[in-house]
C-alpha positions as CSV (number, residue, x, y, z in Angstrom):
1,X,-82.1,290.4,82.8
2,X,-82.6,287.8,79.9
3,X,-85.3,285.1,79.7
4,X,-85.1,282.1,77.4
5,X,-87.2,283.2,74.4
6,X,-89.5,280.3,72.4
7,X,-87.1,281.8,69.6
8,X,-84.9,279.0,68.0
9,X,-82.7,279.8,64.6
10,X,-81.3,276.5,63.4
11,X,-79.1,275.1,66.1
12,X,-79.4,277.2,69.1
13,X,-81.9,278.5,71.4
14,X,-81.6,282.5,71.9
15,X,-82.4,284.8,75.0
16,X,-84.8,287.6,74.7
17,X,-84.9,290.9,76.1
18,X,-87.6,293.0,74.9
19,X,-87.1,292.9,71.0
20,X,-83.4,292.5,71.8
21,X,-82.2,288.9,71.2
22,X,-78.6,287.0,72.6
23,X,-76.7,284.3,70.6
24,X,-74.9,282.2,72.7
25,X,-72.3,281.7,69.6
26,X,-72.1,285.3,68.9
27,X,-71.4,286.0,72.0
28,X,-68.5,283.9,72.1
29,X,-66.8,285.0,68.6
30,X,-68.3,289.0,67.7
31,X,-65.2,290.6,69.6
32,X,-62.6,288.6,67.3
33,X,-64.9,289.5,64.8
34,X,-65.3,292.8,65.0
35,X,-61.8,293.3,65.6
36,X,-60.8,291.5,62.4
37,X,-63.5,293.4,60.3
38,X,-63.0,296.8,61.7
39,X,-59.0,296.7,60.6
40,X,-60.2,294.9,57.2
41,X,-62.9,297.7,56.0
42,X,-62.1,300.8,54.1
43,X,-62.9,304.5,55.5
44,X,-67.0,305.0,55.6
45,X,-67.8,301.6,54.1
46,X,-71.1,300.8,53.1
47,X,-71.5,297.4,54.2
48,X,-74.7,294.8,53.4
49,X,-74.5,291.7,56.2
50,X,-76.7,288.8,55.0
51,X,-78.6,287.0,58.0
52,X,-77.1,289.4,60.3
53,X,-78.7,287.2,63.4
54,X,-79.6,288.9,66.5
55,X,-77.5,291.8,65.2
56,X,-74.9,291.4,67.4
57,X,-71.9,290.7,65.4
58,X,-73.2,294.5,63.3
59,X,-73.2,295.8,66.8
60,X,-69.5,294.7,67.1
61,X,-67.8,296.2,64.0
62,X,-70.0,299.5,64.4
63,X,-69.2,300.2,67.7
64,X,-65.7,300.2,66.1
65,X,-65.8,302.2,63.7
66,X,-68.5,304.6,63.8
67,X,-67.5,306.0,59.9
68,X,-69.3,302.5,58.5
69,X,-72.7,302.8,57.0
70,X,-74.2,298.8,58.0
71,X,-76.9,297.1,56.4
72,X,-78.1,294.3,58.2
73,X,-80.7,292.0,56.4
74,X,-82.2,288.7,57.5
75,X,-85.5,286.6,56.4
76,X,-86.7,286.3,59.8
77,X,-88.7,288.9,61.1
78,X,-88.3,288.1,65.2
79,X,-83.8,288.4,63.8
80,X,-84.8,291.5,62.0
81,X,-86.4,292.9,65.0
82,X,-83.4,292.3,67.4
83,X,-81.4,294.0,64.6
84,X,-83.3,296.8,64.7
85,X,-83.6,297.8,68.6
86,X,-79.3,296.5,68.9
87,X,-79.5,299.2,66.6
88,X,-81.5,301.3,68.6
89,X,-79.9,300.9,71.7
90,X,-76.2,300.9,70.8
91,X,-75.3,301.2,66.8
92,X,-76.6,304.3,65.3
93,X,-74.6,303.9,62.0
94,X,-76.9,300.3,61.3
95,X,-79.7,300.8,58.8
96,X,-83.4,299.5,59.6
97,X,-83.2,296.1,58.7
98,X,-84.4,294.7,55.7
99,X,-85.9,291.3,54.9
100,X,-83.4,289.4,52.1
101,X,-84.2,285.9,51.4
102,X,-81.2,284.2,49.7
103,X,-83.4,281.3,48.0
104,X,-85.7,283.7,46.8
105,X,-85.3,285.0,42.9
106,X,-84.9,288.3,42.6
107,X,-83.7,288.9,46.2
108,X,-80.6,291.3,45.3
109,X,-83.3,293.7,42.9
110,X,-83.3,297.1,43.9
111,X,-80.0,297.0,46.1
112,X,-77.6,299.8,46.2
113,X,-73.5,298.5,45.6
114,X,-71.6,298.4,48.7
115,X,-67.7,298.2,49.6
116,X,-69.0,294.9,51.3
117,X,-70.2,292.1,51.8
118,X,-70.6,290.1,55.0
119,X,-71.9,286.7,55.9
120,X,-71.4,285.2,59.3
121,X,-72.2,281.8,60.4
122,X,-74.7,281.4,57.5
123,X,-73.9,279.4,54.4
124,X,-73.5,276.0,56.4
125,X,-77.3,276.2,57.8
126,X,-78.5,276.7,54.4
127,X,-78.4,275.3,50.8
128,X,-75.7,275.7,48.8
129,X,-77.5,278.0,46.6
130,X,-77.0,280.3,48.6
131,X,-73.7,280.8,49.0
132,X,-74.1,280.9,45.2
133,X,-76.5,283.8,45.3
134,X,-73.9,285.7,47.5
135,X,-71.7,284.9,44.5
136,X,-73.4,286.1,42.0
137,X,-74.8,289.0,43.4
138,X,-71.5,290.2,44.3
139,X,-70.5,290.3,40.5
140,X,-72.8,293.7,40.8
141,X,-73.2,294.6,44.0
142,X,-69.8,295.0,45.8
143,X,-67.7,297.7,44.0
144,X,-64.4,298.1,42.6
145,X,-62.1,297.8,45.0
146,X,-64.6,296.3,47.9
147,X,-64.2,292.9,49.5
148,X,-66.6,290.0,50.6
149,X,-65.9,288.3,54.2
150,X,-67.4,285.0,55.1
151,X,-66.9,283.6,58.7
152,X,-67.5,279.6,59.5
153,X,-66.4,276.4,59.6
154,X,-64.9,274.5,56.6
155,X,-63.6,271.6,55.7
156,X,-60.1,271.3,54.6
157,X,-59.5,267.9,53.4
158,X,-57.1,265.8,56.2
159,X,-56.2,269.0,58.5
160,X,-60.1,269.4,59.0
161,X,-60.8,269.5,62.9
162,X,-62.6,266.5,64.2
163,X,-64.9,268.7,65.8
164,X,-65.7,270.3,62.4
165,X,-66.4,267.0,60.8
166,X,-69.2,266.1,63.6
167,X,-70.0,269.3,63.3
168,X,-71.2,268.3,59.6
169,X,-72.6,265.2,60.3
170,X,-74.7,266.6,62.9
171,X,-76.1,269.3,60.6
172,X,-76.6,266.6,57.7
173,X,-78.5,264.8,59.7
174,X,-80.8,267.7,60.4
175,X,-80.9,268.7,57.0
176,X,-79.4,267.2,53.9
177,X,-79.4,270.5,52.2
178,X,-76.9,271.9,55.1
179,X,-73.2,270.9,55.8
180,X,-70.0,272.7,56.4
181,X,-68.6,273.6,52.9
182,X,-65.2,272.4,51.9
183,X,-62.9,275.6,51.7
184,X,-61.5,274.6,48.0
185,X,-65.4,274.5,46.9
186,X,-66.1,277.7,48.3
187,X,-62.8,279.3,46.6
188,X,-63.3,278.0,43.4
189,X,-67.4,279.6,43.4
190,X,-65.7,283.0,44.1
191,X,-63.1,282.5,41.1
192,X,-65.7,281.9,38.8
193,X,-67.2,285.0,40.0
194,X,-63.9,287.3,39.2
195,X,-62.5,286.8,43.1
196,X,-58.7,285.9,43.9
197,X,-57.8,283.3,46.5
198,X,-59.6,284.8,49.8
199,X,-57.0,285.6,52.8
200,X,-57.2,283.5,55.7
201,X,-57.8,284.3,59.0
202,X,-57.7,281.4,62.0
203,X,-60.4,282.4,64.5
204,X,-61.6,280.7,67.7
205,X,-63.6,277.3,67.5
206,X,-61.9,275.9,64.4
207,X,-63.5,278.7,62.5
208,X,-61.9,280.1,59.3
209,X,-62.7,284.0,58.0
210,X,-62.1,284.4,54.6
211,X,-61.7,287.5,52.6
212,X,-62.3,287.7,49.1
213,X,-61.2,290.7,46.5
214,X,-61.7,291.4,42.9
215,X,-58.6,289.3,41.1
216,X,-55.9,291.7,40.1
217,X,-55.8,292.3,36.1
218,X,-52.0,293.7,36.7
């Protein structure tokens, strides 16, 4: 049984049971998630997820595909904890969570490379220097061959669902450092960073996942 928790992570409030926390979103998209992700990554991938959340989506794809190797990161320790006992509980294959703060310099020191990178539902709810920090560090830390996947809403010029453009109001108005992030802005940050065009996946909710790999020299 689940109690509301006094836990609230930018826009919605989260259940609690024990150390174990529910996202009401992630409850409604980790199953088209995981399924896209576990047909996307390689044999025994060593995955990094930045602001894996309650841990849930990890918990989707590792259930899966048992060969991963996931490490979930998030700023927030009451996140990292939920990470930690989803882990417990049902994802043996997902690392002790570690605390990676995006704005912070230095935050990708000391990481391993990985065949990828995952960020769900993140770079809207923060500044846009983040999404350039997953950028750059992917230059290094995703290897040869690997992939980065990013999951969310984006704007796409006159075929934008409405819902997507109150969506972006709403979160300008609660932030001016947040918004949802045109697609074309998004592409072109990953070109300058040595990524072709991302493949496109619709998913539910007017939400787009986006795969990026290294451009092809050939």
């Amino acid at each position: 049984m689940t109690e509301t928790s006094d836990t609230e992570i930018a826009l919605e409030a989260r259940q609690a049971e024990a150390a174990r926390l529910f996202s009401p979103s992630a409850a409604r998209n980790r199953d088209a998630i995981g399924d896209l992700l576990a047909s996307l990554l390689p044999q025994g991938a060593r995955v990094l997820e930045i602001g894996s959340g309650t841990g849930e989506h990890a918990v989707a794809v590792c259930q899966r595909r048992l060969d991963i190797d996931w490490q979930p990161s998030d700023p927030d320790p009451a996140s990292r904890a939920s990470q930690d006992a989803w882990a417990a509980e049902a994802a043996p294959n997902m690392r002790p969570a570690i605390d990676l703060d995006l704005t912070r310099p230095g935050w990708s020191d000391g990481l391993d490379a990985f065949d990828a990178i995952v960020c769900l539902n993140v770079i809207h709810i923060a500044p846009w220097s983040v999404a350039e920090a997953i950028a750059a560090a992917s230059r290094s830390r995703v290897v040869t061959g690997g992939l980065v996947y990013l999951y969310g809403p984006y704007l796409e010029g006159e075929t934008t669902a409405p819902s997507n453009l109150d969506f972006d109001r709403s979160l300008r108005s609660r932030n001016p450092l947040w918004g949802v992030r045109a697609r074309t802005d998004v592409e072109a940050l990953f070109a300058s960073a040595g990524w072709a065009p991302p493949e496109r996946y619709e998913m539910p909710a007017n939400n787009l996942s986006l795969v990026f790999r290294y451009r092809s020299l050939v």
